[in-house]
C-alpha positions as CSV (number, residue, x, y, z in Angstrom):
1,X,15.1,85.9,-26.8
2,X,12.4,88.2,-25.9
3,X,12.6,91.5,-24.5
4,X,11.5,90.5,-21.2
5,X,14.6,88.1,-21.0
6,X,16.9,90.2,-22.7
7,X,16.2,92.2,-19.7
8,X,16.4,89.8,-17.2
9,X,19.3,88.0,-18.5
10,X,19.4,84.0,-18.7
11,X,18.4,81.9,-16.2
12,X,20.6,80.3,-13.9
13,X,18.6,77.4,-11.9
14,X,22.2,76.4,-10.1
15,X,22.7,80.0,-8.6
16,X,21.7,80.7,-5.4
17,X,17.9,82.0,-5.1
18,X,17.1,85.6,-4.8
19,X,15.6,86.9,-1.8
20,X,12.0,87.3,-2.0
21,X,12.3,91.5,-1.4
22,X,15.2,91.4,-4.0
23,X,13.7,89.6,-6.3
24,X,10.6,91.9,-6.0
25,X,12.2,94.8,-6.1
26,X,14.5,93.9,-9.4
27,X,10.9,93.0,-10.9
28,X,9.2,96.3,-10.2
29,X,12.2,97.7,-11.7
30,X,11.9,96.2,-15.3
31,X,8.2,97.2,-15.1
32,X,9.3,101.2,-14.6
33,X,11.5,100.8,-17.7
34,X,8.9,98.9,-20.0
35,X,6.2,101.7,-18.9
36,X,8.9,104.3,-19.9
37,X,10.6,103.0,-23.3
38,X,7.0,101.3,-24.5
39,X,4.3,104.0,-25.1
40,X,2.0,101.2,-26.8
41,X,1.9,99.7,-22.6
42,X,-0.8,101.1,-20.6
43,X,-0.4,99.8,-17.2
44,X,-4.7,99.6,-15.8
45,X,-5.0,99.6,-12.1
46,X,-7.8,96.7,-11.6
47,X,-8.2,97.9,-8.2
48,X,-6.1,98.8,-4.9
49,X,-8.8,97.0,-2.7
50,X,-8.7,99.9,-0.8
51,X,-12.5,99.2,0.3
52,X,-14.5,101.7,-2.6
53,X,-15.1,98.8,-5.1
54,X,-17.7,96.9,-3.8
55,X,-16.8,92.7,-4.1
56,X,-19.0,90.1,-2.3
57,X,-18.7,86.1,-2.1
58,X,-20.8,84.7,-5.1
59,X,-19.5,80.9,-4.5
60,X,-19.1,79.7,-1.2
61,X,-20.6,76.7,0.7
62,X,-20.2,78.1,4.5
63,X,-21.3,79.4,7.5
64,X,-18.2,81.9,7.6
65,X,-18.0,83.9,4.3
66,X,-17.0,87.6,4.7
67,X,-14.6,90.0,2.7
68,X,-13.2,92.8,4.6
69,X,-10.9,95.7,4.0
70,X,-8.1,96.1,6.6
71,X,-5.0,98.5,7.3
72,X,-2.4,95.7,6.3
73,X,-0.3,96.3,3.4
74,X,2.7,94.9,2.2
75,X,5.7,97.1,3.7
76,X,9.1,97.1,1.3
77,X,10.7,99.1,-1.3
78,X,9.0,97.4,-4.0
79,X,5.6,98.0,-2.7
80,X,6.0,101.5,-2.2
81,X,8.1,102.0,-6.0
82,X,5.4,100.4,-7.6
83,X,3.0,103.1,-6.2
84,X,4.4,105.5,-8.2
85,X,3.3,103.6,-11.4
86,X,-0.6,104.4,-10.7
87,X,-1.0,108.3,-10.8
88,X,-4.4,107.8,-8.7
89,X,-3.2,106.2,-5.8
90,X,-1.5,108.2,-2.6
91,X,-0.8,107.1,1.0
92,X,-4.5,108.4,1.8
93,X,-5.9,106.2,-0.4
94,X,-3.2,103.4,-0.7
95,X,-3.5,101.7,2.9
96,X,-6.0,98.8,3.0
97,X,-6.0,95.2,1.6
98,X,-9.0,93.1,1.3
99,X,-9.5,90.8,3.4
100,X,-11.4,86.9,2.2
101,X,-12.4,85.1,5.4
102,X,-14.3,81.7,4.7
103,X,-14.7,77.6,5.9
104,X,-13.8,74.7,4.1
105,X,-15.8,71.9,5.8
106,X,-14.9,69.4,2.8
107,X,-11.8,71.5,0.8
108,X,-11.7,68.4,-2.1
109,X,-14.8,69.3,-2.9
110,X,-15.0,73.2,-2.4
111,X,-13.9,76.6,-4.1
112,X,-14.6,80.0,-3.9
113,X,-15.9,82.7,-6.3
114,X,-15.4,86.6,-5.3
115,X,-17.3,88.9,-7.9
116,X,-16.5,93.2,-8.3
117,X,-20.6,94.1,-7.9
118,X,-19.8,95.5,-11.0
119,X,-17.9,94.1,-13.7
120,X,-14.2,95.9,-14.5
121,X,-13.9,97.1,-17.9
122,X,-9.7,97.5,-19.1
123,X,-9.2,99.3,-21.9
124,X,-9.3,98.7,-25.2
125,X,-6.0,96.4,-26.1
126,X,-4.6,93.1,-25.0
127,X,-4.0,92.0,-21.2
128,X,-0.3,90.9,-21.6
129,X,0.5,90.3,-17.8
130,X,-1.0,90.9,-14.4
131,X,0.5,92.2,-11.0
132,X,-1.0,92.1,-7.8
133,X,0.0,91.7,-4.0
134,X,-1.3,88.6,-1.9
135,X,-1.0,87.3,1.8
136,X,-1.1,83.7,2.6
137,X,-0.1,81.6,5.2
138,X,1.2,78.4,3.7
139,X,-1.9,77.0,2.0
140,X,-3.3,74.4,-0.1
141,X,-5.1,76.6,-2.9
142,X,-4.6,78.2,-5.8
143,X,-6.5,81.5,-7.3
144,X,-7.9,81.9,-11.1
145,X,-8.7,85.4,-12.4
146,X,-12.2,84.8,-15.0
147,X,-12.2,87.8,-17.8
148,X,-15.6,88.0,-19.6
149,X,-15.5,89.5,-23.3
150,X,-18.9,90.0,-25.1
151,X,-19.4,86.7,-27.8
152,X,-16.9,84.4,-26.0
153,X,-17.0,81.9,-23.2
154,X,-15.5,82.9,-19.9
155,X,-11.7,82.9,-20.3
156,X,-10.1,81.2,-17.0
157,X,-6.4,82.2,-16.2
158,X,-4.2,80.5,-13.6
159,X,-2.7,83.4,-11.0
160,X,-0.7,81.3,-9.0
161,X,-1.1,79.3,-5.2
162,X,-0.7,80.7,-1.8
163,X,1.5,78.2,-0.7
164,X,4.1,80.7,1.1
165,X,4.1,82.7,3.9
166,X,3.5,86.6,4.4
167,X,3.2,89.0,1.1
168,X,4.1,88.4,-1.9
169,X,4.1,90.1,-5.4
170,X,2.8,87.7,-7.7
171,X,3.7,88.0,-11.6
172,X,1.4,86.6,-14.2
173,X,2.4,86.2,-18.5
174,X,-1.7,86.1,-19.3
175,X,-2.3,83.8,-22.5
176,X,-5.0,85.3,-24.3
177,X,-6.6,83.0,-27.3
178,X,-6.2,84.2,-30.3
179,X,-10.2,84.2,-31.2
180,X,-10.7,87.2,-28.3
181,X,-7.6,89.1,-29.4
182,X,-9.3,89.5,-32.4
183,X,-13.0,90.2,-31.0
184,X,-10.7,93.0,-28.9
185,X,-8.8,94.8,-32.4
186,X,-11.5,94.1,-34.9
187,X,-15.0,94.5,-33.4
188,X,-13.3,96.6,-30.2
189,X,-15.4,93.9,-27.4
190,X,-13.4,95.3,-24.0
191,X,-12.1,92.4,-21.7
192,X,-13.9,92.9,-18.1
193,X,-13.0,91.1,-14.9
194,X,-15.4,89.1,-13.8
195,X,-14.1,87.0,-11.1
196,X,-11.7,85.5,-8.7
197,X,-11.3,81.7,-7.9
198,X,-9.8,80.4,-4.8
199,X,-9.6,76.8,-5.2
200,X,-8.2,74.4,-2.3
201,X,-5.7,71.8,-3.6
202,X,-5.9,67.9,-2.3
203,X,-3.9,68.8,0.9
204,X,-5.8,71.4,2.4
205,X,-6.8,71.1,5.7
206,X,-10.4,71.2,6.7
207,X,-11.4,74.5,8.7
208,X,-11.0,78.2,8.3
209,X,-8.8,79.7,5.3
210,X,-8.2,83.3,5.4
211,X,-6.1,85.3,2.6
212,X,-5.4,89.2,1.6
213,X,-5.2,90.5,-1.7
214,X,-3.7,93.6,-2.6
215,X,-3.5,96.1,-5.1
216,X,-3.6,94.6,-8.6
217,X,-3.0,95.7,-12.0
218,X,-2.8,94.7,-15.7
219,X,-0.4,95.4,-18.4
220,X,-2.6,96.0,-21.7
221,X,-0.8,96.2,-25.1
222,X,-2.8,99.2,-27.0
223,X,-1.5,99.0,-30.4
224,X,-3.7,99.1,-33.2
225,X,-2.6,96.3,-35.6
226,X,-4.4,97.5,-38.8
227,X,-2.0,99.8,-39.6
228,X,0.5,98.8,-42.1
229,X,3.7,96.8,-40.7
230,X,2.2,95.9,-37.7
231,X,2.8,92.4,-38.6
232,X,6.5,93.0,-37.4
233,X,5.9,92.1,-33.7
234,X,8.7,92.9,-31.2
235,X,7.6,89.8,-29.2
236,X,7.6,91.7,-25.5
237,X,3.6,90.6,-25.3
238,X,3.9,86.9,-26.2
239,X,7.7,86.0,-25.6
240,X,8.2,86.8,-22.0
């Protein structure tokens, strides 16, 4: 069993479920613990969509496209906890979500594309897993994060769908193929974000869609696997 199960413990699928805060709050928990007994895991804040990282609509067939940064946050123990995770990031400059306001006239046949101005550079390493808040009200969607890497093809990685309601943390294992790793260790070519899909499933309803995403961040294995041994892997990265 990997690490990451060792340190959640099997799972039970006849137990009762875990409520949603627990649940998150358990979660931001085992993160604390990695960041402390892991050196090689450098945890890269993305960005707190806090409003000074510039993102605009780059795909998006509507009269009603707008992005907007707004003084709603997720408010529970985990949310605050994981704060202390990111040493840049204070009350003052931890208060705002953004805000994606748009139209789907014909949502079979639509998606939408929100691009940083600017691409994000993470550091040198491998993304291993993603965390980020989002707000949704029970929708038909789902949203893809696109990383761009210098002599590769955009690499497209499933988030998750918005079909709850309110906040929620959402949790990501990121699969990255095994051709980039090694354009990351062995020629050093950074992963960058380049985008975020939202794209409506078969049962959306036509008319306006509105979401909020929330401070994200993404786990990035630094080790260095030229050095001799490194081919013992403790399978944390992959196995979880």
């Amino acid at each position: 069993m990997c690490l990451w199960g060792l340190l959640y413990g099997p799972t039970d699928l006849s137990s009762a479920p875990v409520k949603r805060d627990e649940d998150e709050a358990s979660r931001v928990l085992i993160l604390e613990k990695i960041l402390a007994d892991w050196k090689q895991y450098n945890l890269f804040l993305v960005d707190s969509f806090d409003g000074e990282r510039p993102w605009e609509i780059y795909r998006g067939i509507s009269f009603l496209n707008e992005i907007r940064f707004n003084s709603q946050i997720p408010s529970n123990e985990a949310y605050l906890k994981e704060r202390e995770f990111y040493p840049d990031l204070t009350p003052a400059n931890d208060y705002r979500s953004m805000m994606i306001q748009t139209f789907f006239e014909n949502p079979k046949h639509s998606h939408l594309e929100i691009r940083p101005k600017e691409k994000i550079r993470l550091p040198i390493g491998i993304p291993t897993r993603i965390f980020f808040w989002m707000y949704s009200s029970s929708q038909n969607a789902k949203i893809e994060l696109v990383l761009h890497q210098h002599r590769s093809k955009e690499i497209i990685v499933e988030l998750g769908d918005l079909t709850f309601d309110g906040w929620k943390r959402m949790e990501k294992k990121l699969e990255i193929p095994g051709r980039n790793v090694k354009l990351n260790r062995n020629l050093r070519y950074p992963f960058e974000i380049a985008a975020i899909r939202l794209i409506p499933g078969p049962f959306q309803k036509k008319g306006e869609f509105v979401f909020y995403l929330d401070r994200m961040g993404i786990l990035v294995d630094t080790r260095d696997e030229s050095y001799p041994g490194a081919e013992i892997k403790d399978n944390w990265g992959t196995g979880f």
